[in-house]
Backbone bond lengths (Angstrom), bond angles and torsions (degrees), N, CA, C in turn:
res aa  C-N    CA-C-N  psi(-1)  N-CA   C-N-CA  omega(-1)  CA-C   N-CA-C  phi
1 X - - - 1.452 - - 1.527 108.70 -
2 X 1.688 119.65 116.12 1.551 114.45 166.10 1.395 104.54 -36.63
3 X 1.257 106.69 154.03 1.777 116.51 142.79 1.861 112.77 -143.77
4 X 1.268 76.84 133.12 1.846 91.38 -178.04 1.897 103.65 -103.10
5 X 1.528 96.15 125.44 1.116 93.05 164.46 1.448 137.73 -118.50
6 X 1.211 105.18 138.12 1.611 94.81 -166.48 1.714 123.50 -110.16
7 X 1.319 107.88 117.87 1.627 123.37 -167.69 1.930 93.55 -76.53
8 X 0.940 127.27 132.34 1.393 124.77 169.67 1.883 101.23 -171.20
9 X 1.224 114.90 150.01 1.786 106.18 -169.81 1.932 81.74 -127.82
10 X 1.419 118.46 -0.99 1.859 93.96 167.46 1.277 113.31 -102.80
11 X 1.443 112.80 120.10 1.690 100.35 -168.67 1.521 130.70 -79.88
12 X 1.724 107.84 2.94 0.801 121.65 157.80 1.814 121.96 -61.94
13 X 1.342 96.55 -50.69 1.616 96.85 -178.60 1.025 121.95 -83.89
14 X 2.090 121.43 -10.61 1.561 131.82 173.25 1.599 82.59 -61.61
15 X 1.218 135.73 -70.90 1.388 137.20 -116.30 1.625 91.74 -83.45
16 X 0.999 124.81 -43.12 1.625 128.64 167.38 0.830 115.39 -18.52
17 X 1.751 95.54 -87.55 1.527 123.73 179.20 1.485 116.37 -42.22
18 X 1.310 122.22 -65.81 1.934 131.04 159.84 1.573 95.22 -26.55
19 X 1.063 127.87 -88.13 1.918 119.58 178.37 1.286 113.01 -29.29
20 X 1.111 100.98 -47.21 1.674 96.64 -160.51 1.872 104.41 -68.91
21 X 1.180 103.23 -26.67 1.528 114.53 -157.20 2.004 108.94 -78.53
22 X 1.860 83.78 -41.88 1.505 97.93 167.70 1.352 123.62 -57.57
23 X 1.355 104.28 -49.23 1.692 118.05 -174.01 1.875 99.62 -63.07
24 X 1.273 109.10 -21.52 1.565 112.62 -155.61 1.731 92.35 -94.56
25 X 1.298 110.48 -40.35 1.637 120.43 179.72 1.194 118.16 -116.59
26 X 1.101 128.58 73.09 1.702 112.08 -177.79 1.179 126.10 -68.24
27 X 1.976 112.62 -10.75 1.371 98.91 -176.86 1.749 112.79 -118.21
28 X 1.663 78.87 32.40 2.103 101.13 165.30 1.523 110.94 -85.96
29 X 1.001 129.67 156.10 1.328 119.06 141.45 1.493 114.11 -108.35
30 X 1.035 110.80 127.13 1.618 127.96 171.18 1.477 136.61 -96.31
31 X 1.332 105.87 102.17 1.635 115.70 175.45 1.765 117.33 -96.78
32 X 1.283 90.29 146.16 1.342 99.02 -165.17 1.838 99.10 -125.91
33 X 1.243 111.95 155.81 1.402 112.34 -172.17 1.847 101.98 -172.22
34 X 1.338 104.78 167.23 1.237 94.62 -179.11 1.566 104.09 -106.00
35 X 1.304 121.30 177.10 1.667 115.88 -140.79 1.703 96.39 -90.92
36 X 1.091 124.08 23.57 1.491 117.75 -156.29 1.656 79.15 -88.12
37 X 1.560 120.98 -22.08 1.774 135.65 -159.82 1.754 96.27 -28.49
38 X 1.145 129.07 150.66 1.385 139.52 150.14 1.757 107.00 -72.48
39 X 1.287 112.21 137.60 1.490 106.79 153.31 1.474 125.03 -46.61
40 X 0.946 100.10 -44.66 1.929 92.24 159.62 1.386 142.11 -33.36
41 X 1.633 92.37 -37.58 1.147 115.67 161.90 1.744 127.46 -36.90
42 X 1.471 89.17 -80.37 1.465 116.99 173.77 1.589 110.51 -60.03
43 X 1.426 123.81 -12.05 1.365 124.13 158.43 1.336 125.83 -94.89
44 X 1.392 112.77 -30.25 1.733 116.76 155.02 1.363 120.95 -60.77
45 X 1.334 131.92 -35.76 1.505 132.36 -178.55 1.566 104.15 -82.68
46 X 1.329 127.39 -36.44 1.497 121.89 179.24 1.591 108.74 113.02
47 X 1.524 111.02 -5.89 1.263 108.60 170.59 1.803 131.12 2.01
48 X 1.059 99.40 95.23 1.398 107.06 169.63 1.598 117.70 -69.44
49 X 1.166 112.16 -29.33 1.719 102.98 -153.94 2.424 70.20 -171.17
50 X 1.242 90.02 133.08 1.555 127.46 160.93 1.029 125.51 -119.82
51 X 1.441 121.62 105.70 1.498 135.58 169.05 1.760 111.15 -78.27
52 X 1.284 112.09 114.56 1.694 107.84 165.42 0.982 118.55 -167.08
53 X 1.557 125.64 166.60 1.408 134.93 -158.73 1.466 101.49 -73.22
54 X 1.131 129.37 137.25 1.828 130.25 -169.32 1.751 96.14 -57.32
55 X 1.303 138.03 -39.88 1.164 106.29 177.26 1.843 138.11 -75.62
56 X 1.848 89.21 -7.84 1.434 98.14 -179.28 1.833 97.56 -102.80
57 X 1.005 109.16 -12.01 2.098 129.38 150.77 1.598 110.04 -40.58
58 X 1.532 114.54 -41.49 1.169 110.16 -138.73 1.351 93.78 -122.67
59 X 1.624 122.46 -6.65 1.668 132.82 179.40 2.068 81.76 -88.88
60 X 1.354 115.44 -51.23 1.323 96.86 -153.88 1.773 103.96 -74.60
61 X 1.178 97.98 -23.56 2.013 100.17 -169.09 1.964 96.16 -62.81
62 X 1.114 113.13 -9.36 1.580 110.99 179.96 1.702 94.87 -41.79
63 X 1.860 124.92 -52.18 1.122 133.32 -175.36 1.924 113.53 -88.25
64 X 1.483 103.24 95.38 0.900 118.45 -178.02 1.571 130.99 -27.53
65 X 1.637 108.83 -21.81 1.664 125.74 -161.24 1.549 89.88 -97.34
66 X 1.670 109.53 -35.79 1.536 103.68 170.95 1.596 133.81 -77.69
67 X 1.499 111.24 -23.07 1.269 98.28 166.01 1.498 134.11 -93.64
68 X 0.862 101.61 3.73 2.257 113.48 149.15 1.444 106.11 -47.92
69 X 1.459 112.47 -48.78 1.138 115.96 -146.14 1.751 98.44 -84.51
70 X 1.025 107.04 -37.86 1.660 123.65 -159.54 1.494 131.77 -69.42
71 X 1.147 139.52 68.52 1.380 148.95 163.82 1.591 120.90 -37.43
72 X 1.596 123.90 93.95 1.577 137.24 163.17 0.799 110.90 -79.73
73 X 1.782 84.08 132.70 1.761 107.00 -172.88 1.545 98.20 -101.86
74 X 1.040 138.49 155.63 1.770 150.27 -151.62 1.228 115.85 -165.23
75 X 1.226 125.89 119.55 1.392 129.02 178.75 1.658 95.90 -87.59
76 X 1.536 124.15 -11.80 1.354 103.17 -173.56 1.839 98.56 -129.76
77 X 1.269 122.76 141.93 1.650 113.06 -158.30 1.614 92.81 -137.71
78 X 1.713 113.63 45.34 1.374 122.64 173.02 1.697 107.23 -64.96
79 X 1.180 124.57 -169.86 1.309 126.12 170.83 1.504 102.17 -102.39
80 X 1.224 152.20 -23.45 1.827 136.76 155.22 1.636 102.32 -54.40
81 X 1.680 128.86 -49.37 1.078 114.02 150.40 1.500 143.56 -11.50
82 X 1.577 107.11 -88.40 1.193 116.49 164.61 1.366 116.31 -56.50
83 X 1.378 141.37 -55.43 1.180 121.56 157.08 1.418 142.80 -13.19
84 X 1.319 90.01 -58.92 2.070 93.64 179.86 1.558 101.38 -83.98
85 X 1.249 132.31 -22.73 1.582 129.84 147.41 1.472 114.84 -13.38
86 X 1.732 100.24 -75.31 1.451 130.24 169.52 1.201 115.06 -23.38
87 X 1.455 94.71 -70.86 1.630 106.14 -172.88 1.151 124.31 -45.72
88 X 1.347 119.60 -37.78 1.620 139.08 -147.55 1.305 104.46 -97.62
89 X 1.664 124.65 -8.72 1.178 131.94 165.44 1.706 91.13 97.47
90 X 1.305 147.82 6.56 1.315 110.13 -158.15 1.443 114.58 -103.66
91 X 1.255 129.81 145.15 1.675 136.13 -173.18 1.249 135.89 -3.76
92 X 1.599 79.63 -56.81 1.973 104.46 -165.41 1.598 87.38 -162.32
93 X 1.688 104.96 166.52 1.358 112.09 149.59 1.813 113.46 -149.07
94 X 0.932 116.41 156.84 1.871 131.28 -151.98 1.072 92.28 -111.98
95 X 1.226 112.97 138.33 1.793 114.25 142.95 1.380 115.99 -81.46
96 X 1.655 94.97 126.37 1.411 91.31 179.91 1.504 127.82 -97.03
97 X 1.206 131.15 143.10 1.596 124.06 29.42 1.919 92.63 -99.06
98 X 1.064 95.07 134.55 1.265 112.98 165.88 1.085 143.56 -86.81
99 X 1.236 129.72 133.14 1.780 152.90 -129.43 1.968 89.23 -79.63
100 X 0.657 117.67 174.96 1.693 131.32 161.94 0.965 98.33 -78.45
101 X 1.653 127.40 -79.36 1.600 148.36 170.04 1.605 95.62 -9.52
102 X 1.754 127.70 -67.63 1.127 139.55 -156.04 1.772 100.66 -66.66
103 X 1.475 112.80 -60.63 1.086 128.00 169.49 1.735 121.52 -28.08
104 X 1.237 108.52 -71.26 1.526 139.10 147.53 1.594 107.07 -13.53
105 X 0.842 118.51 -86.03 1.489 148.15 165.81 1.539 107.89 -19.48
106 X 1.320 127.84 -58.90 1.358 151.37 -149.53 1.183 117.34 -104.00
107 X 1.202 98.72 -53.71 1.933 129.20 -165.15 1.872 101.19 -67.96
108 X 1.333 91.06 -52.55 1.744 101.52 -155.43 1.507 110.26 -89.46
109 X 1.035 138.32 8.18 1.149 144.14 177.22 2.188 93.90 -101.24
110 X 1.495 114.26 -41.86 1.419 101.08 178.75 1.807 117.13 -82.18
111 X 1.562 99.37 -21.46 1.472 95.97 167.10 1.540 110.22 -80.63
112 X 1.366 143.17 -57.26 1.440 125.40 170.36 1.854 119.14 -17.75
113 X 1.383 101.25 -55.79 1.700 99.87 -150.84 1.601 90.54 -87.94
């Protein structure tokens, strides 16, 4: 079973996103936590796919096995943006807050394979 985990510290917008993600994957399981998480974390649960803000993106990509895995969310999707994205090794990155459609799009092609 994928599992996506999601780093977010407003629990308004964790709890969204967690709905939105379920309704979007039902046969994920989805943990949600706030970003203070250790990479350990995301290696104890089995993390398939990591959702997080590019600077808490860019504490976990320190561990190379985690930033494959890791999808940044960005309120700003300039090209120095996307760039240091690049750099940091990580998957994909979203504008945030992100669409289902967008989610959809992104998400489900790394949970399938």
């Amino acid at each position: 079973m994928p599992v996506i985990l999601v780093l977010e510290d407003d629990r308004v917008t964790r709890d969204a996103l967690t709905e939105t993600l379920r309704r979007l994957f039902p046969r994920a399981r989805v943990i949600a936590t706030r970003t203070d998480a250790e990479p350990a974390t995301a290696e104890r649960e089995g993390a398939t796919v990591i959702l997080a803000t590019l600077p808490i993106a860019e504490r976990l990509c320190e561990t190379a096995c985690l930033a494959a895995r890791t999808v940044a969310l960005t309120h700003a999707m300039g090209p120095d943006i996307l760039m240091k994205a690049e750099a940091l090794g990580v998957r994909a990155s979203l504008r945030a807050p992100a669409s289902a459609e967008h989610l959809r799009t992104v998400l489900g092609p790394m949970l399938d394979g």
